[in-house]
C-alpha positions in Angstrom: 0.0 0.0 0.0 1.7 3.3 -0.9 2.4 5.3 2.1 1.2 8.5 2.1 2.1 10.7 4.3 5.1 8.7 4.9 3.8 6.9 8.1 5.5 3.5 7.2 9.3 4.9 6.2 9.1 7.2 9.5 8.1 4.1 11.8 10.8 2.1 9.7 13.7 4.5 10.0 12.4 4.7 13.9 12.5 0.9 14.4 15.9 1.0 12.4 17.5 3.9 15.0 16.4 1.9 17.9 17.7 -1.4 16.9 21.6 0.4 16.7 20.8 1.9 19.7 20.3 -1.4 21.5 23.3 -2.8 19.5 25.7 0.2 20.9 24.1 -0.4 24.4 25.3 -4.0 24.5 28.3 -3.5 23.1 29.6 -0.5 25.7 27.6 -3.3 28.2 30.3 -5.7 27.5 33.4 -3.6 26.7 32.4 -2.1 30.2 32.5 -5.5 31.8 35.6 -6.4 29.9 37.6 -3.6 31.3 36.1 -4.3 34.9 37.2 -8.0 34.4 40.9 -6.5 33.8 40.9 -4.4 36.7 39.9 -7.0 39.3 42.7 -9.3 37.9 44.6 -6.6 38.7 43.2 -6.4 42.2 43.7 -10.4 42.3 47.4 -9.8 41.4 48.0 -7.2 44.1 46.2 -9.6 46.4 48.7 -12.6 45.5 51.8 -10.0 45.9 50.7 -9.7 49.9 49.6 -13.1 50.3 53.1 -13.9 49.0 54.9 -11.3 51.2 53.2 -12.1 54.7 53.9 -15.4 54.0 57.6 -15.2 53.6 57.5 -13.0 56.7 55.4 -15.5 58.9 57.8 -18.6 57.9 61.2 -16.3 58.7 59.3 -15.5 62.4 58.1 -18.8 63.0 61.6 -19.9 62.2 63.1 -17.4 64.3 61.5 -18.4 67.2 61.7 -22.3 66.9 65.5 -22.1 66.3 66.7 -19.5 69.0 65.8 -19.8 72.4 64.2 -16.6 74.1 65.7 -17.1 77.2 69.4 -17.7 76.7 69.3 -16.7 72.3 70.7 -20.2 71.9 70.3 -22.0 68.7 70.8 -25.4 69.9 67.6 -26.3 70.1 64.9 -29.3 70.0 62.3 -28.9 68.1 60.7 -32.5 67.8 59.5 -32.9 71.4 55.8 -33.0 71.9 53.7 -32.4 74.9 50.9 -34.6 76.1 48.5 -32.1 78.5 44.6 -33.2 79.6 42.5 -31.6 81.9 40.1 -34.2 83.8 37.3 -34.6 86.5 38.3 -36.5 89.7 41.3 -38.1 90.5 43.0 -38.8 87.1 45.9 -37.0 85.4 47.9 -38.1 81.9 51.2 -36.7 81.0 53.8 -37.6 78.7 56.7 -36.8 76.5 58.2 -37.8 73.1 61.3 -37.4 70.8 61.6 -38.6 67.2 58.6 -40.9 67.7 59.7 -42.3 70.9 59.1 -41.6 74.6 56.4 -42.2 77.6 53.2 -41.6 78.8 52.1 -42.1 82.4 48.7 -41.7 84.3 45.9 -43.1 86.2 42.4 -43.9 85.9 38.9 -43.4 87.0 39.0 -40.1 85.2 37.3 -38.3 82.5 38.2 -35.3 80.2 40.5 -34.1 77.3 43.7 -34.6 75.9 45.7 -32.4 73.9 49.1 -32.0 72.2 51.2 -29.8 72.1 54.4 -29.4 70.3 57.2 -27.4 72.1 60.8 -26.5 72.3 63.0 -27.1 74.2 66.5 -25.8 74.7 69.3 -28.0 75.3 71.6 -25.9 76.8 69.5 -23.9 79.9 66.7 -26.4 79.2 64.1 -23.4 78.5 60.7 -25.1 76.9 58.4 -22.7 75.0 55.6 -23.4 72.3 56.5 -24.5 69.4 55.5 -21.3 66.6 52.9 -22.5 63.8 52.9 -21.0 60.1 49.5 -18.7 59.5 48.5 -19.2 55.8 46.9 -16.4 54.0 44.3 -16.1 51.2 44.3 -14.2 48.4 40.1 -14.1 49.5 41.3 -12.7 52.6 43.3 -10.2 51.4 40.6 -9.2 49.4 38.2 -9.3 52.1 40.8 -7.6 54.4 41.1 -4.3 51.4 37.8 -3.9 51.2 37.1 -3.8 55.1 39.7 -1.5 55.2 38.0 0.6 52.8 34.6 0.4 54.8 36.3 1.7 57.9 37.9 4.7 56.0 34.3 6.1 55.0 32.9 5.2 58.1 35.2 7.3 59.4 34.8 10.2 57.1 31.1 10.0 57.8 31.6 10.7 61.7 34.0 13.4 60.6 31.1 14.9 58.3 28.4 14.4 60.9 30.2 15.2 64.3 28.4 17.2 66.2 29.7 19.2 69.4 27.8 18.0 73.2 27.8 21.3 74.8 27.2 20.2 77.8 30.6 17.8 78.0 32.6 19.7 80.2 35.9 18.5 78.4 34.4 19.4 74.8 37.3 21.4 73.2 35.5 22.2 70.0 33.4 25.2 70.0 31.4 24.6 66.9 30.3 21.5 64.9 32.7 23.1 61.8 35.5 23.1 63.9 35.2 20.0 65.2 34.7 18.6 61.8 37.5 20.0 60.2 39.9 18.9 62.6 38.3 15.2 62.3 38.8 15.5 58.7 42.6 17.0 59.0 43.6 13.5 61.3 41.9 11.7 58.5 43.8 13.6 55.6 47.4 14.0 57.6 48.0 10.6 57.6 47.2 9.2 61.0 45.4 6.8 59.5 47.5 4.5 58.2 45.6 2.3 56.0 44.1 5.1 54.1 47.6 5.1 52.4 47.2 1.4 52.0 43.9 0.9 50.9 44.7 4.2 48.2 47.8 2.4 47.0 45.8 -1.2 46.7 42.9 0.3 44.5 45.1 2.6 42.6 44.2 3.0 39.2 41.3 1.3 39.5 37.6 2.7 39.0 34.8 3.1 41.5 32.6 1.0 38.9 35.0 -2.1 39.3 35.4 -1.1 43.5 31.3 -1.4 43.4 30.9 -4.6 41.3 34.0 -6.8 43.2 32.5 -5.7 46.8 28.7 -6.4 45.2 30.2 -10.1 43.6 33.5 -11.2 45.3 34.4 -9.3 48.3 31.5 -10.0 51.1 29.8 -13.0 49.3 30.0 -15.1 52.1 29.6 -12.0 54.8 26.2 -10.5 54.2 26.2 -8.7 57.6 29.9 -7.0 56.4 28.2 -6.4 53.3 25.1 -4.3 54.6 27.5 -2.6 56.6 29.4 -1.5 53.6 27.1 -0.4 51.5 25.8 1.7 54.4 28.3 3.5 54.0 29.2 3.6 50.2 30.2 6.9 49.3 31.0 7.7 45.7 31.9 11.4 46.2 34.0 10.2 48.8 35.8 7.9 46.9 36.2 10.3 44.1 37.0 13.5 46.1 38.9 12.3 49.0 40.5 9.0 48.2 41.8 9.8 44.8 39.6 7.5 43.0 38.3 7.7 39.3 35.2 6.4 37.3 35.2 4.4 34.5 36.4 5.7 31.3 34.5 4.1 28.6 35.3 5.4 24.8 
């Protein structure tokens, strides 16, 4: 049917618009999650680099103190003796000692309760016994985790520094107005005194508020929802943007 007053070609050319509209959308949709997925490998490879540095720093320590005695800073020392130790109801006790897989136990019955052991060592020159250190192994999860909890804390603190108020009737208020007292909360914020504001700035460095947002919303407090409510309490872009340094997404 001819068209007329060109009804047809304008609802064409309309349909035609909206379909490379849609197209565009999903392709900044995924070049927007592509660039996100960079950045939190990023994030992930930070998070490796400190697993990897507490970890070298825990196993000198724990070797530190399992080779050298505290008492007398003698490095002749046992490590390979273990402890028997129970604590029990009525008239029983159990105790013991081995070395290298040999050794003793002694007790007596009618008695009820728990036994545990404990590896020690034990100096063999002022015969000094202390516990023997254990290895802490950390998560590149948990380091996550650990950022991003540091993060929360940092704006909740700049939210008590934007809401304080003065209690004029504290006798040891030193603040005479709620400005004041604000800007000198925001000063010990901004000077430095809080140390993992320098941290946390240097883990998330470079990376945008869009991918801080999506790793806390998918990764970082997946398994913590009550650490997750608390965080989004307090999510703060213009914080983020104005006082931490942080940048949005730059999508071309």
């Amino acid at each position: 049917m001819w068209d007329l007053f060109g009804f047809k070609k304008r609802a064409a050319e309309k349909a035609r618009r909206k379909e490379i509209e849609e197209r565009e959308q999903m392709r900044l949709s995924e070049y927007r999650f592509s660039l996100i997925k960079k950045e939190f490998q990023i994030l992930k490879e930070r998070a490796d680099k400190i697993v990897e540095e507490k970890d070298n720093r825990n196993r000198k320590e724990v070797e530190e103190t399992n080779s050298i005695c505290p008492k007398c800073k003698s490095k002749n020392v046992n490590d390979r003796i273990q402890r028997l130790q129970g604590e029990f109801k009525g008239s029983g006790s159990l105790s013991g000692m081995g070395i290298l897989g040999s050794g003793y136990v002694s007790g007596s019955s009618h008695s009820s309760g728990k036994i545990d052991t404990n590896e020690i060592n034990k100096c063999n020159d002022c015969g000094n016994e202390w516990k023997k250190a254990e290895r802490k192994w950390n998560y590149q999860s948990k380091v996550l985790k650990d950022q991003f909890s540091h993060l929360r804390y940092i704006l909740d603190k700049y939210k008590e520094a934007f809401t304080a108020e003065i209690d004029k009737n504290d006798l040891n208020e030193k603040f005479a107005s709620d400005d004041e007292k604000r800007e000198y909360l925001l000063n010990e914020i901004e000077t430095g005194w809080l140390s993992w504001k320098k941290d946390v700035q240097e883990f998330f460095k470079g990376v945008s508020i869009e991918t801080i947002k999506e790793v806390a919303e998918k990764e970082a407090f997946k398994y913590d929802g009550w650490e997750a409510e608390w965080f989004w309490k307090l999510w703060n872009e213009r914080v983020l943007e104005e006082r931490l340094g942080f940048k949005h997404l730059e999508i071309k």
